[in-house]
C-alpha positions as CSV (number, residue, x, y, z in Angstrom):
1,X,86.1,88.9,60.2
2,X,84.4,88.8,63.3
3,X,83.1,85.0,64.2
4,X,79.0,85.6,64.6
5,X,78.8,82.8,67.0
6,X,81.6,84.2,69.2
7,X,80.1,87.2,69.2
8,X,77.0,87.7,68.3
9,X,75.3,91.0,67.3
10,X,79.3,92.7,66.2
11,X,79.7,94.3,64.0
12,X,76.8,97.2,64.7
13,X,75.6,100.8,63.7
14,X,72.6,102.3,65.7
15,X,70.9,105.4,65.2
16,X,67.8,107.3,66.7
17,X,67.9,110.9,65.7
18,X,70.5,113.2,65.0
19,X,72.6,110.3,67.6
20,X,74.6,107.5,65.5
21,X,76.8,105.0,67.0
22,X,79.4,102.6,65.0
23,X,82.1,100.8,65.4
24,X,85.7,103.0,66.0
25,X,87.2,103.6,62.6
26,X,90.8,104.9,61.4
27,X,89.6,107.7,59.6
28,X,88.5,109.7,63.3
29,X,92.0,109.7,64.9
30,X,92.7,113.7,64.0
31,X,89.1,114.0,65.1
32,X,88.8,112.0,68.5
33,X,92.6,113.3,69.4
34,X,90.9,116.7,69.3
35,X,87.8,116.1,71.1
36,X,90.1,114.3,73.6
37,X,92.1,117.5,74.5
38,X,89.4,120.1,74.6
39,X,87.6,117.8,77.4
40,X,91.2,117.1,79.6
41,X,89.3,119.2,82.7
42,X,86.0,117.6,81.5
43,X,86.9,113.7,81.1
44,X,89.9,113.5,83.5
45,X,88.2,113.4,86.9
46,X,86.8,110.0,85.4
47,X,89.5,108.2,83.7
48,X,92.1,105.5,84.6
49,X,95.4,107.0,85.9
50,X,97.7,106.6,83.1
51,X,101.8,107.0,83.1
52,X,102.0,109.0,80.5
53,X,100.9,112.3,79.6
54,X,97.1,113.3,78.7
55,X,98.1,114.8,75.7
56,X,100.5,111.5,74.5
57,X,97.7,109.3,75.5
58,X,95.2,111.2,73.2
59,X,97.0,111.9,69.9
60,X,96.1,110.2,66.9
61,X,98.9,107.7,67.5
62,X,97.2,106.9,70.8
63,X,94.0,106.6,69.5
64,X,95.1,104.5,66.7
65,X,96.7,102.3,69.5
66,X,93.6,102.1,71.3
67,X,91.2,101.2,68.0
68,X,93.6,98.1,67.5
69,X,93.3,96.8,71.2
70,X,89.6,97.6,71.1
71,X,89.1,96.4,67.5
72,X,91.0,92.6,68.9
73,X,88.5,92.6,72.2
74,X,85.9,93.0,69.7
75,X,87.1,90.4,67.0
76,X,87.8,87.6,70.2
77,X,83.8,88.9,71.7
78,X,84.9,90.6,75.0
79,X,84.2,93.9,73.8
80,X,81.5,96.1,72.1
81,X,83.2,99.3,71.4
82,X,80.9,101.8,70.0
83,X,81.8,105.7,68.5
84,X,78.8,108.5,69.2
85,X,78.2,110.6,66.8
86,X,76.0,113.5,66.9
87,X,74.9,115.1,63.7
88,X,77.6,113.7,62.2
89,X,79.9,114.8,64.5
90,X,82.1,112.7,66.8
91,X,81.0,112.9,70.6
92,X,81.9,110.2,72.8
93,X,82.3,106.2,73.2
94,X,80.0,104.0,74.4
95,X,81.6,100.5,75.2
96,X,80.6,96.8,77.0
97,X,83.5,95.3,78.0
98,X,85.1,92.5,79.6
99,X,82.3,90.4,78.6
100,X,82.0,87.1,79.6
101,X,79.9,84.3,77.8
102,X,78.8,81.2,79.4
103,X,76.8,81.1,82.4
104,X,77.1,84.5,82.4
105,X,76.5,86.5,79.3
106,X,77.4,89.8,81.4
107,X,79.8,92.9,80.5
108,X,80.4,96.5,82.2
109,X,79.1,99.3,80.8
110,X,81.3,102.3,80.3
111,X,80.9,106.3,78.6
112,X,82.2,109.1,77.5
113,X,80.2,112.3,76.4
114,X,81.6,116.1,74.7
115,X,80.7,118.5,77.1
116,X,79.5,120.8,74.0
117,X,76.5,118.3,74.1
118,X,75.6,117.6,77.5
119,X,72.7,118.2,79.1
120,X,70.7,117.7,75.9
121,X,70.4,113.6,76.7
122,X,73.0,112.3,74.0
123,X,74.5,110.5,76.3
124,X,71.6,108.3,78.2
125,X,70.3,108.1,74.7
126,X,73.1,106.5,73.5
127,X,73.6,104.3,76.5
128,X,69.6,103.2,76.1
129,X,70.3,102.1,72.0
130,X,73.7,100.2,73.4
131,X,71.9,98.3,76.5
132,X,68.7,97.3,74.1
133,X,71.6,96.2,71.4
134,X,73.6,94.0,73.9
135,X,70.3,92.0,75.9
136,X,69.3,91.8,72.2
137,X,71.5,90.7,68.8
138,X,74.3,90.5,71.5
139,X,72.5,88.1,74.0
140,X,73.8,89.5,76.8
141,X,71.7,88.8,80.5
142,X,74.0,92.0,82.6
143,X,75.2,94.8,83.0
144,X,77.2,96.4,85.4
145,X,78.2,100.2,85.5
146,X,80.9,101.5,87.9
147,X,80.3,104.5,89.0
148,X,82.4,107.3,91.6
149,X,79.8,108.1,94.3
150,X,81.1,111.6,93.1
151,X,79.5,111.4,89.7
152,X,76.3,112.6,90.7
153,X,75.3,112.8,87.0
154,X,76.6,109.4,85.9
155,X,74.2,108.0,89.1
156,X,71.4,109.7,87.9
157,X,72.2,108.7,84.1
158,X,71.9,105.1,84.8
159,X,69.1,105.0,87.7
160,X,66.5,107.1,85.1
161,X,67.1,104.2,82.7
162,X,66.3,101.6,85.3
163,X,69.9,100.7,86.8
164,X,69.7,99.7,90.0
165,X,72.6,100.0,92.7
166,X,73.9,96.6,94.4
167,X,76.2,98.0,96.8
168,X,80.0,99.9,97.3
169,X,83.5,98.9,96.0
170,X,85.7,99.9,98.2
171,X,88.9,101.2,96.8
172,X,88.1,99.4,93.6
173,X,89.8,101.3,90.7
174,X,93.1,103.4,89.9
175,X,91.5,106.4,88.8
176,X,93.1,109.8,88.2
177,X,95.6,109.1,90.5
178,X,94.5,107.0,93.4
179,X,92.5,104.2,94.7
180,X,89.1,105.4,94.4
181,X,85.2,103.9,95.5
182,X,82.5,102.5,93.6
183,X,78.6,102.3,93.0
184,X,78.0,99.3,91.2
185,X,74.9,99.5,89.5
186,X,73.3,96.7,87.6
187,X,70.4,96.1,85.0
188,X,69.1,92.6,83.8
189,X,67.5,92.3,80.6
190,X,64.3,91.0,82.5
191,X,64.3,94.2,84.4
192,X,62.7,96.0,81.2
193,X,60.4,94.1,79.2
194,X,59.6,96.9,76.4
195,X,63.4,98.2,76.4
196,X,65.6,100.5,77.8
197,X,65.1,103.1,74.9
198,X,61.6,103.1,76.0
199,X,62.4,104.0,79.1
200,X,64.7,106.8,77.7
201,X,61.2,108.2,75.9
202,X,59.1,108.2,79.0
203,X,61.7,109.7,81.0
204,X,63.4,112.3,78.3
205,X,61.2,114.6,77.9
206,X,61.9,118.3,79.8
207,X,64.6,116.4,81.7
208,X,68.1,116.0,80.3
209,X,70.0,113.3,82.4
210,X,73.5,114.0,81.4
């Protein structure tokens, strides 16, 4: 069980719309594995370099490997690891992580997204229900989203739901293959009284973000 005062607001579901997020379960490995390897050219620009194969490191047996370490960081309140769905349909991850408690109460905010659905806002939308979730039951006071000054999309993603950028990594993280830069963008949960998902509906309309 996990300990409500270690970490508050876990376990979680969320929904708005056809868009539901939950906790990763056992039952989606055949299902994440393939969403995994149909988005290789998609996802892999993005992700940290690895020493094994893409395909090894997204089979079921690597996402069942994955779900434990993510389902411990949850269970010990450094993580909140969160499955998209979309109409039922597995689409993505949405995940806090490295949280710290304390003085604090901050945690990095990381994505995923199917290509089949973006550009129709699943993704900021699902970011928006996470971020109101952790400055809420979670009590979180941060969040910090990495970001390649290359991911154009990701930039604009996070600055139309009121991120705002603190400055450049430098060399900061291993990612596919080398040492690469990051903006770090932050949002404190003063920064938006009424919510984030509020500012997801005054901003969604006619102008998919992702």
């Amino acid at each position: 069980m996990t300990d409500p005062l270690l970490h508050p607001g876990w376990p979680a579901r969320l929904a708005r719309g056809p868009v539901e997020l939950h906790p990763l379960r056992r039952r989606d490995a055949a299902e994440w594995s393939r969403v995994r390897l149909t988005n290789e050219d998609w996802l892999r620009p993005w992700e940290p370099t690895a020493p094994v194969s893409w395909q090894a490191r997204h089979s079921p047996a690597g996402y069942r490997a994955m779900r434990r370490i993510m389902a411990r960081r949850a269970r010990t309140g450094t993580s909140l690891p969160f499955a998209i769905r979309v109409d039922g349909r597995l689409a993505g991850q949405v995940t806090v992580d490295n949280i710290v408690r304390g003085a604090l109460r901050a945690g990095y905010l990381g994505y995923w997204i199917d290509r089949s659905v973006a550009g129709r806002g699943i993704a900021s939308l699902a970011v928006a229900l996470v971020c109101d979730h952790a400055f809420g039951p979670a009590g979180l006071h941060r969040l910090q989203a990495d970001i390649r000054p290359e991911n154009g999309p990701s930039q604009r993603l996070v600055e139309r739901l009121g991120f705002q950028r603190e400055g450049l990594l430098r060399r900061y993280l291993d990612i596919d293959g080398d040492w690469r830069d990051h903006l770090s963008y932050a949002l404190l949960a003063e920064d938006l009284p009424r919510g984030v998902l509020d500012r997801w509906e005054r901003s969604a309309p006619g102008r998919p973000v992702d």
